[in-house]
C-alpha positions in Angstrom: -16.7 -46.3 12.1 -13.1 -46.5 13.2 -11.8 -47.6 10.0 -13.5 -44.4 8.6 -11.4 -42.3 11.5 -8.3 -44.1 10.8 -8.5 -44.0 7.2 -9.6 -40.1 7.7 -6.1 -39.4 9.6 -4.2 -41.3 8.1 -5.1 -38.9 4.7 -4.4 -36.0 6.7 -1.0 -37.1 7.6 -0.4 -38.4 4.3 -1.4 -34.6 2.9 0.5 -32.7 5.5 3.9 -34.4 4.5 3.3 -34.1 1.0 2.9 -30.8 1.5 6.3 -30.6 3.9 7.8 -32.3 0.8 7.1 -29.6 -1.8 8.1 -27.2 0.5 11.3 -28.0 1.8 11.8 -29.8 -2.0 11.8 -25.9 -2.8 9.1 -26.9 -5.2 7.1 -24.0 -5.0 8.0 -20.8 -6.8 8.2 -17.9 -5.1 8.9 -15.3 -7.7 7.2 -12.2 -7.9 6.3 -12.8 -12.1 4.8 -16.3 -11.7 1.1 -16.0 -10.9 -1.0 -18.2 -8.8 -3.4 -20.7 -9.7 -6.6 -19.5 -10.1 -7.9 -21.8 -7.0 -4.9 -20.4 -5.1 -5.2 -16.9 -6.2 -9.2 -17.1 -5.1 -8.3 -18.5 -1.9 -5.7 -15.8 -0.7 -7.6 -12.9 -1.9 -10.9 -14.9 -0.2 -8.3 -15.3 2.8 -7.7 -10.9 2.8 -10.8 -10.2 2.3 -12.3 -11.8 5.5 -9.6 -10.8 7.5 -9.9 -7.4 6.9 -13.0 -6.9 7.0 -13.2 -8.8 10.1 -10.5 -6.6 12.0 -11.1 -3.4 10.6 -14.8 -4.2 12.3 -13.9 -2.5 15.5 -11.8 0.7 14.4 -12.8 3.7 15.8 -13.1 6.2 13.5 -13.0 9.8 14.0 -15.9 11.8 14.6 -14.6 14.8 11.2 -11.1 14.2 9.4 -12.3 15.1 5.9 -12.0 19.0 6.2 -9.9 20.6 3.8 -6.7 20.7 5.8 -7.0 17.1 6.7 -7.4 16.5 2.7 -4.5 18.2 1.4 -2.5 16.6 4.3 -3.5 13.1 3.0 -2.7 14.3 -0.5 1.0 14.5 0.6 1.6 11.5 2.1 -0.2 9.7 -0.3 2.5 11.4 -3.0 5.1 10.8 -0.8 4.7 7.3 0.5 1.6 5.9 -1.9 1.9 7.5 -5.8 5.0 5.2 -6.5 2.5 1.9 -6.4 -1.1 3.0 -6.6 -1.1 4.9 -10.1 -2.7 8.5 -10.0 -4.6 9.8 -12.6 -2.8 10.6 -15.7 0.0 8.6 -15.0 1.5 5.9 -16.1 2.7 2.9 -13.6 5.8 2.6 -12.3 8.8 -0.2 -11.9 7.9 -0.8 -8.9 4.0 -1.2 -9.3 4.2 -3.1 -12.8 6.9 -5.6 -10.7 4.5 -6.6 -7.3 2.3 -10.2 -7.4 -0.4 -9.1 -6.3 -0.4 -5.7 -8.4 -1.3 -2.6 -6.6 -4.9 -0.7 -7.5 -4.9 2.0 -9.2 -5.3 5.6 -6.5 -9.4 5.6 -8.2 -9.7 1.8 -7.1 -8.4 2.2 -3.4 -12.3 3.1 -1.8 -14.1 1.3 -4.6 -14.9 -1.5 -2.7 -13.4 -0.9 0.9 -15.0 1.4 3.8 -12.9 4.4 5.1 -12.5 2.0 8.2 -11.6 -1.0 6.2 -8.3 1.3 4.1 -7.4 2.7 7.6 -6.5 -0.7 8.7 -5.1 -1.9 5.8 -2.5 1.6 5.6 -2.0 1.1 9.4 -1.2 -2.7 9.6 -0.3 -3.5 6.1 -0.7 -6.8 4.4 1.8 -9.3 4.7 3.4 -11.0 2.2 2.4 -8.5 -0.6 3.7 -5.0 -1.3 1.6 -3.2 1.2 4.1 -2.0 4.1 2.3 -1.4 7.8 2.5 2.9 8.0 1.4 2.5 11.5 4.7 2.2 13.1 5.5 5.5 11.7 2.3 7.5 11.5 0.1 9.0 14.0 -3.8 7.6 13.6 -4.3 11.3 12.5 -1.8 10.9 9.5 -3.5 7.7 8.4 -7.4 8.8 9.0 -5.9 12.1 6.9 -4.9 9.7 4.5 -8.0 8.1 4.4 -10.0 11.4 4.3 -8.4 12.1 0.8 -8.9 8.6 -0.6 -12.4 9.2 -0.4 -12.2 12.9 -1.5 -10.6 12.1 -4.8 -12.6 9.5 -6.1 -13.6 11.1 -9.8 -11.0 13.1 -10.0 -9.3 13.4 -13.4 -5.8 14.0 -14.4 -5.9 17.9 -13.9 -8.2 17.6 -10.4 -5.4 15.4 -9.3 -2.5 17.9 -10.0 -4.4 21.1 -8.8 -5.0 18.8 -5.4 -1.3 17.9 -4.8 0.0 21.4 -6.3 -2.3 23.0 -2.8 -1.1 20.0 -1.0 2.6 21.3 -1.1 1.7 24.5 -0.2 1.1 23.8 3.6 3.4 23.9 5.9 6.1 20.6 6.7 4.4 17.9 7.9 6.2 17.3 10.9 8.1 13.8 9.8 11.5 12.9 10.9 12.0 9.6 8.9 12.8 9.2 5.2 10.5 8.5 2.3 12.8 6.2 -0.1 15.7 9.0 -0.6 18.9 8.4 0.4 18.9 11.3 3.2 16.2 12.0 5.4 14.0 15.0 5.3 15.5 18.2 6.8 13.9 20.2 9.3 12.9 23.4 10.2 14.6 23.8 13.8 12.1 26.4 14.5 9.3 24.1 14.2 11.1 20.9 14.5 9.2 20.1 10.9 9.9 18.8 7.6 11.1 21.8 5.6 9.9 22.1 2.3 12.1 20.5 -0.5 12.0 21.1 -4.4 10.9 17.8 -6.1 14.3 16.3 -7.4 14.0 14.9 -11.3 13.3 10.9 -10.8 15.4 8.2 -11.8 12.8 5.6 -11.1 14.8 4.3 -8.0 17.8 3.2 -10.2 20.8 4.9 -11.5 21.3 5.4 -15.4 24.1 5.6 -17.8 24.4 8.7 -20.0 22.2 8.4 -22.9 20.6 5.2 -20.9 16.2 6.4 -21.3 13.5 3.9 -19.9 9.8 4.4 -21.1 7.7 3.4 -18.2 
């Protein structure tokens, strides 16, 4: 029986500095376009699954945030913050989103197979080591469970459904948020109010500057 133990650890500690080797041999690739081994690939998604699932378990969640005010506040900050990796309808993906390992869902896939609980905690916490930044730090729980709210409103909803949503969306008022959303300044305010004013939509540039008569079809 000891033989079996001894053999059994020294494996282990045969495996674990293998494993320090091809890590520190820089023997593992960590670009974005190379695409996991289908074990590896099962056992990380396995691995977020569980864990979300498992936290998201004991979030509280609000007793009514789907009314239409809550709704059309989601829709804005999901096209402020969201639209540039999970694809709405009608349009087609970005840089950014055709670039991440693992690729974003699309907006219609976001509640297809998580609970509203489950995509709170995900948008609040984030998911490390994908493209999936933690909003918490900069969003009240009522931002994010208004978030929430309109993931599960606009499942179904078609090109046109998803414009007429976010064309209502940008008529309420600012939505109170003093940080920036990817531009280069942040978002004035209203000193009245101390909230965001409203700003025309600038023509994008996909994040990147462009030479004259420079055109990308994305």
């Amino acid at each position: 029986m000891g033989k079996y133990v001894t053999g059994a650890l020294v494996g282990l500690a045969l495996a674990a500095m293998l494993a320090l080797a091809v890590s520190l041999g820089g023997w593992v690739n960590v670009g974005a376009v190379w695409p996991d081994p289908p074990p590896v690939a099962w056992w990380l998604h396995t691995t977020y699954e569980r864990s979300v699932a498992r936290h998201a378990a004991d979030v509280d969640a609000p007793l009514a945030a789907d009314d239409t005010v809550d709704v059309l506040a989601g829709a804005r900050a999901f096209d402020q913050m969201c639209s540039v990796c999970h694809t709405p309808p009608g349009q087609s993906p970005t840089v950014q989103s055709q670039g991440l390992n693992p690729g974003p869902p699309e907006l219609s896939r976001l509640l297809a197979a998580r609970t509203p609980k489950q995509a709170f905690w995900v948008i609040r916490n984030g998911v490390r080591m994908t493209g999936m930044p933690a909003f918490g730090p900069t969003h009240s729980d009522r931002q994010l469970w208004q978030l929430v709210a309109f993931l599960g409103r606009v499942q179904g909803l078609d090109a046109d459904g998803y414009s007429a949503m976010m064309a209502a969306a940008r008529e309420l008022p600012g939505d109170g948020h003093k940080h920036r959303h990817g531009n280069d300044a942040p978002l004035p305010t209203d000193p009245k109010t101390d909230a965001a004013a409203p700003v025309a939509p600038a023509a994008s540039t996909g994040g990147h500057p462009h030479a004259p008569g420079e055109h990308h079809q994305h």
